[in-house]
C-alpha positions in Angstrom: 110.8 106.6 82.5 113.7 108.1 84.5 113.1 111.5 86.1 116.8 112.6 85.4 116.8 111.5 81.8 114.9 112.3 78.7 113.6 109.7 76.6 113.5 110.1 72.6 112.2 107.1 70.4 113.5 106.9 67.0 112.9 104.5 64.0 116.2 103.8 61.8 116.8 101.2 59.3 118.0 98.1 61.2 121.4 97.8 59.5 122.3 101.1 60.6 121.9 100.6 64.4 125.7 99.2 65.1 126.3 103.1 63.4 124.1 104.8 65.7 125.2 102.9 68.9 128.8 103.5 67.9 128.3 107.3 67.1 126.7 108.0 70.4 129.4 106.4 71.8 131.5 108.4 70.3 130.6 111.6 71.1 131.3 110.6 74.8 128.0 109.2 75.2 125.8 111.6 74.4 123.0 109.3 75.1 122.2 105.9 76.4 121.1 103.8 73.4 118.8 101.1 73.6 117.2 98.9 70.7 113.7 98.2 71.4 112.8 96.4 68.0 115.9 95.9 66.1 113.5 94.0 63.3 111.7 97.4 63.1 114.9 99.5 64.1 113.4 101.0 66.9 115.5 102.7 69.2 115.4 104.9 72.1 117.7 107.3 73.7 118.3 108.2 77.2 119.3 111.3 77.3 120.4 113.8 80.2 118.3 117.2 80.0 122.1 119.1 80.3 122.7 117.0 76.8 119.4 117.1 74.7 120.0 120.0 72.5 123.2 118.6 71.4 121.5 114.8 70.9 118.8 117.0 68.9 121.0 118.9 66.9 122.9 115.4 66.3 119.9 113.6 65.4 118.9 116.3 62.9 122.4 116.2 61.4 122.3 112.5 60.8 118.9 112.6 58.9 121.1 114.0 56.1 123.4 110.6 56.5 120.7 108.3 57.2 116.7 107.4 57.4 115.6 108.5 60.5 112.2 109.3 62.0 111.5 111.0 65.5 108.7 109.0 67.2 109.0 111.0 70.5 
């Protein structure tokens, strides 16, 4: 773990990570996204502390869109 970053593990379905990766992206890179199982569509998300209530309030918008469950 990174002192300057905030990690969040999340569990998608695996044929929506390319979506998730490319809506982070998006939002000028909100977070870092890495795939840690894409079988299981584990994720996790770097995030910089001056950017984690925005990634929350994005990850709790997109559990409308999408299956998505915070693991950390």
């Amino acid at each position: 773990m990174h002192d300057d970053t905030v990690q969040i593990r999340i569990e998608i379905p695996k044929e929506e990570i390319a979506y998730l990766v490319s809506l982070f992206e998006g939002y000028d890179n909100l977070a870092v996204v890495r795939t840690l199982d894409n079988k299981r569509g584990l994720i996790e998300l770097m995030v910089a502390p001056d950017y984690l209530d925005d990634t929350r309030r994005l990850l709790e918008a997109l559990k409308d869109e999408i299956p998505l469950r915070l693991l950390a």
